[in-house]
N, C-alpha and C positions, 0 to 999 in steps of 0.2 A: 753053535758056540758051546764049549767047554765048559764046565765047570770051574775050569783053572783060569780060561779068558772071560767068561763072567765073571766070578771074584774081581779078576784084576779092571774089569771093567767098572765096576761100581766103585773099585779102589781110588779110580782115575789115572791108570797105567796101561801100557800097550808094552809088550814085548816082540821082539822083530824075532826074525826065525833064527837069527845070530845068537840071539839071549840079550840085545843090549835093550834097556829097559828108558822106556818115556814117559810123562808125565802131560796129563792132559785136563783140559777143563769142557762139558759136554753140552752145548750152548740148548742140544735138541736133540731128539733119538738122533744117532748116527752122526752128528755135527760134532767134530770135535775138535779142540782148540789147543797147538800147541806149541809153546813158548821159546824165545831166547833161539832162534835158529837163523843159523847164517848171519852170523853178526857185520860179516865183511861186505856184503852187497849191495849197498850204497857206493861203493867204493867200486862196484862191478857195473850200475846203473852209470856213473859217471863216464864207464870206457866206453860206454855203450853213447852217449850223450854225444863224446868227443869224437865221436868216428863218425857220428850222424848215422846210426842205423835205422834209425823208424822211422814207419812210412804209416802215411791217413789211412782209416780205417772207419772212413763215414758209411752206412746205409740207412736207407727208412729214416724214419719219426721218430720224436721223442715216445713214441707209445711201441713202436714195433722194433725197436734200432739202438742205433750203438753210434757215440761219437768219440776217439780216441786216435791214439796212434801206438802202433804194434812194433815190434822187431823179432823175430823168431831165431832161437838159440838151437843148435843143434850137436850132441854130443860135448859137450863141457864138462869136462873132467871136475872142475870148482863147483859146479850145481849140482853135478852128480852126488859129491862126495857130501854137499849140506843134506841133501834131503832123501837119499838113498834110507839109511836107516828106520828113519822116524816114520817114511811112506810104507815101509814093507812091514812095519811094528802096523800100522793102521790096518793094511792090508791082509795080515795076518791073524787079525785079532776077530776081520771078519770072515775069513775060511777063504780069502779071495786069493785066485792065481795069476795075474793078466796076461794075459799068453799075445799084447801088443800093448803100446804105450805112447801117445804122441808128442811130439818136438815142445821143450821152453816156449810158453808164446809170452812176452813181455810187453806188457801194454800202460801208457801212460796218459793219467787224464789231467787235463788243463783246468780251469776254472770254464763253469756251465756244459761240460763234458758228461758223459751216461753209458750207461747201459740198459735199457729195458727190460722189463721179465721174459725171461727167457728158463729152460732148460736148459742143461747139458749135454744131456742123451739123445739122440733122434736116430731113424732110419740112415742116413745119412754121413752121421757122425757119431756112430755106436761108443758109449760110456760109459764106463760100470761106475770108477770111483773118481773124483772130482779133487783137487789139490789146488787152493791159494794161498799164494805165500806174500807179505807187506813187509816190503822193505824197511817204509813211515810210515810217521802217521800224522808229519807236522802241515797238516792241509784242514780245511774245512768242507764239512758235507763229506759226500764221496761214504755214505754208510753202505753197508752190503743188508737187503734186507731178504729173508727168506719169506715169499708171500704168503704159502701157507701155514706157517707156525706164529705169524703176530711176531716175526725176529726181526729185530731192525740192530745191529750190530757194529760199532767202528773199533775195528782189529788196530791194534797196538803196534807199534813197527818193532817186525821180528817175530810175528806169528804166525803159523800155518792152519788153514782152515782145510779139514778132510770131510768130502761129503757123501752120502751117494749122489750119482748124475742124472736121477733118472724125474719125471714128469711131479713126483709130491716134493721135490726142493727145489721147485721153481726161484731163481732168484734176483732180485737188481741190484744197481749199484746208482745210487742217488747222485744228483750232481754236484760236481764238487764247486765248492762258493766259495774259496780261496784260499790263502796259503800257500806253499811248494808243491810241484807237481806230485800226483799221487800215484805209485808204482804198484803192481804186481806182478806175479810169476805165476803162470798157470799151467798147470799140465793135466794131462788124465790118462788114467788104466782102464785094459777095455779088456775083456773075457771073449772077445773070437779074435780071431786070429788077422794079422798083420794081412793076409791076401784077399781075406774076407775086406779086410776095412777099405783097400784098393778098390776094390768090385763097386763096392757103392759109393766110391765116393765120385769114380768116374759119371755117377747119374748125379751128380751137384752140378749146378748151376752159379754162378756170380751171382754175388760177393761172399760166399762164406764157402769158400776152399782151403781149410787148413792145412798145413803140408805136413806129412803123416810120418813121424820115422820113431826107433826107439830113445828114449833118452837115459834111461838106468841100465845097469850092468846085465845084460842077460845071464 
């Protein structure tokens, strides 16, 4: 990192490679937090509701596992254009290039719904930088906790959480104990390359085949 992207680091800014300038709050090294994005996406989660796109996405136990329901977005010009910016200002600020990037996955949790500790990054599922994005936030429970840092966090609706994905930001997502369904946006940039990620993922096994394509602008 720079001198220029330290200053603005500490400042609590990220500049994308454009020059357009963000504004962030830093929960934990690397965890950063930021504000007022895609205001219109509730309005997006609704199309998605009316059409019936999401499908169960149970595996495992509460200790190993995941209870939810997903819909995976692909090339959307309206997602592209919220989070194109403020991902490449993150990206940028840490020297990162992703040379592949996987599909919107959109997943929503019901009341006593979860995600257990888990990583982002695996053999399997290569990860460099981590992206979630919260529509709301009018639910209960449903906090994101990073195991290793003592973070237990409930994100504001309309904020994006940029992480690294790799084995020390392990994290969950508590179950949600009531209120409106609780939404996110997830996506990741990965540093080998779109054929390399094919290669392994044909050695995955069921239930955790994600479908692999680019979502930002090459």
């Amino acid at each position: 990192m720079d001198k220029d992207k330290l200053a603005n680091k500490i400042a609590g800014k990220s500049v994308s490679r454009r020059g357009n300038e963000f504004t962030f709050k830093e929960l934990a090294p690397g965890i950063h937090v930021y504000g007022n994005i895609w205001p219109e996406s509730m309005e997006f989660m609704k199309k998605l509701e009316d059409t019936h796109q999401f499908d169960r996405e149970d595996y495992y136990d509460e200790e190993i596992g995941k209870k939810a329901s997903t819909c995976w977005v692909y090339h959307n010009e309206e997602m592209a254009d919220a989070f194109e910016e403020v991902v490449d200002s993150y990206l940028f600020m840490w020297d990162l290039g992703p040379l592949s990037r996987e599909a919107f996955r959109i997943t929503k949790f019901e009341d006593n719904e979860f995600f257990s500790v888990h990583p982002d990054d695996s053999y399997g599922t290569p990860r460099t930088a981590s992206f979630v994005y919260y529509p709301n936030d009018n639910y209960e429970g449903g906090e994101l906790e990073f195991v290793h840092f003592g973070l237990k966090y409930k994100p504001k609706a309309g904020e994006l959480l940029c992480f690294p994905s790799g084995y020390s930001y392990q994290h969950k997502i508590h179950k949600k104990t009531g209120g409106d369904t609780r939404y996110t946006v997830v996506f990741f940039a990965c540093e080998i390359s779109q054929k390399e990620r094919d290669a392994r993922m044909e050695t995955l096994e069921f239930p955790y085949q994600p479908k692999l394509e680019y979502i930002l602008r090459k």
